[in-house]
C-alpha positions as CSV (number, residue, x, y, z in Angstrom):
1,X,54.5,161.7,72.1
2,X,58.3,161.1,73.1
3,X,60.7,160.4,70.6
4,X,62.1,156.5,70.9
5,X,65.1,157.0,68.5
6,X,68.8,157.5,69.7
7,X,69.7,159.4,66.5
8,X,68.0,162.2,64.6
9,X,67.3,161.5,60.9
10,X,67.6,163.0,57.8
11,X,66.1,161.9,55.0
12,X,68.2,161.7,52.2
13,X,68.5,160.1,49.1
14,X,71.8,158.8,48.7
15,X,73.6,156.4,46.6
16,X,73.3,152.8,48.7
17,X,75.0,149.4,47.3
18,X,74.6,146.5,49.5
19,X,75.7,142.6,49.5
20,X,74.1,140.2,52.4
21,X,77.3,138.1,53.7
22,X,78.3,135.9,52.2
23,X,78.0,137.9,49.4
24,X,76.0,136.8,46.5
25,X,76.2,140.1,44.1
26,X,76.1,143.8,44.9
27,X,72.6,145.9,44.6
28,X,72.2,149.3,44.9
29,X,69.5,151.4,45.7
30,X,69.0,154.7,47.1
31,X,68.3,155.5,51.0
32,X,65.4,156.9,52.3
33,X,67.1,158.2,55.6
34,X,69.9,158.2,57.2
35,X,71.4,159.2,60.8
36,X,74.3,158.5,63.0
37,X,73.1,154.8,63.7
38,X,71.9,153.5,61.0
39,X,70.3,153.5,57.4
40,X,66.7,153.1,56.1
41,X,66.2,152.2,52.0
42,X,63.7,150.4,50.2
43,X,64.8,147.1,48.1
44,X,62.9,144.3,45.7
45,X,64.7,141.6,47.5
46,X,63.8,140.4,51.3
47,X,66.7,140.4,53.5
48,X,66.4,138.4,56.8
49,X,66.3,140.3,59.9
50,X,69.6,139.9,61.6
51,X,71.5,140.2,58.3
52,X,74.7,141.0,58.0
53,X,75.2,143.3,54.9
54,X,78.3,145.5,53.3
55,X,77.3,148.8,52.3
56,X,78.7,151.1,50.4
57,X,77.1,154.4,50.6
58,X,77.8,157.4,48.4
59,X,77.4,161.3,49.5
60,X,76.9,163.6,47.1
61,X,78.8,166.5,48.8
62,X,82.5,166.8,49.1
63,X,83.3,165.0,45.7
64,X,81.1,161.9,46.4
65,X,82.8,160.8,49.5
66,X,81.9,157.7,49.6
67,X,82.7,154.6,52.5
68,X,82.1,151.3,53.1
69,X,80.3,149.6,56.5
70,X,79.1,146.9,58.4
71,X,75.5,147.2,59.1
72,X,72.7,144.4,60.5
73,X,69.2,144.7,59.7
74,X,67.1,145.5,62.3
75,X,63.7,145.3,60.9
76,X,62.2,144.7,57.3
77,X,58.6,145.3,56.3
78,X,56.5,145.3,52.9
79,X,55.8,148.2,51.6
80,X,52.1,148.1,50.1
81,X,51.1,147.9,46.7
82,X,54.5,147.4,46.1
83,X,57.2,144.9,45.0
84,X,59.3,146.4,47.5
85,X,60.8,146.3,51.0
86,X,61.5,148.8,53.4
87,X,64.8,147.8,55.5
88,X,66.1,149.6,58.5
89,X,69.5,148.5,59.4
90,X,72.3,149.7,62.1
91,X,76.0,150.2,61.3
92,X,78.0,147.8,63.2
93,X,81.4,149.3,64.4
94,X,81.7,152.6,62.6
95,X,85.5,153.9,62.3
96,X,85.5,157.7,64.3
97,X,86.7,159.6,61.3
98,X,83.1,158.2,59.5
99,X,81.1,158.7,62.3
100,X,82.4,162.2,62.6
101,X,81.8,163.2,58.9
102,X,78.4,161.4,59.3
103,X,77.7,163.9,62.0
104,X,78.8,166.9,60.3
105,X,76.8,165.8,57.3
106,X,73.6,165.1,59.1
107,X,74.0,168.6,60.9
108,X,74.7,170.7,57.7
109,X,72.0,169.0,56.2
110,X,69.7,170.1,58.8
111,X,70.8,173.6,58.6
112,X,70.3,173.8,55.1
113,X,66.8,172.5,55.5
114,X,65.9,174.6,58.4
115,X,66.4,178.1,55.6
């Protein structure tokens, strides 16, 4: 079976906080995965696909870096038996320097799960 993503992804449970524009309050959450594109993370609230959000996403390496993005939702879907939603959203116009510790994170995350 061919692989149809653009990014590899981790999964990762990191600190997420999010606020659909125009904000209405701040949630947060933890991620389910993460790559160079974008996000997945579960929620209780349904966001509309096409959303806009603010993220603000907290790593726990390196002193929890932490930054803060654009992202759109690119897909929402119940998960069952559940309350909740799982969301996948893209960031939107990442600055280089975050992209580039993304990267690095992703990759020394990998390593340390391939020992």
């Amino acid at each position: 079976m061919l692989e149809r993503r653009k990014y590899v992804r981790v999964p990762e449970n990191l600190q997420i906080a999010y606020e659909i524009i125009p904000a209405e309050s701040i949630k947060e959450y933890l991620t389910k995965d993460i790559s160079q594109g974008g996000i997945r993370f579960l929620t209780y609230e349904f966001i509309p696909k096409d959303s806009r959000l603010r993220i603000r996403i907290t790593f726990p390496r390196a002193l929890l870096f932490s930054f803060e993005a654009m992202v759109k939702c690119m897909w929402i879907r119940e998960v069952p038996y559940s309350d909740e939603f799982e969301v996948g959203v893209e960031f939107i116009d990442l600055p280089p320097e975050i992209m580039d510790y993304l990267i690095n994170y992703i990759n020394e995350t990998l390593d340390t799960k391939k020992k």
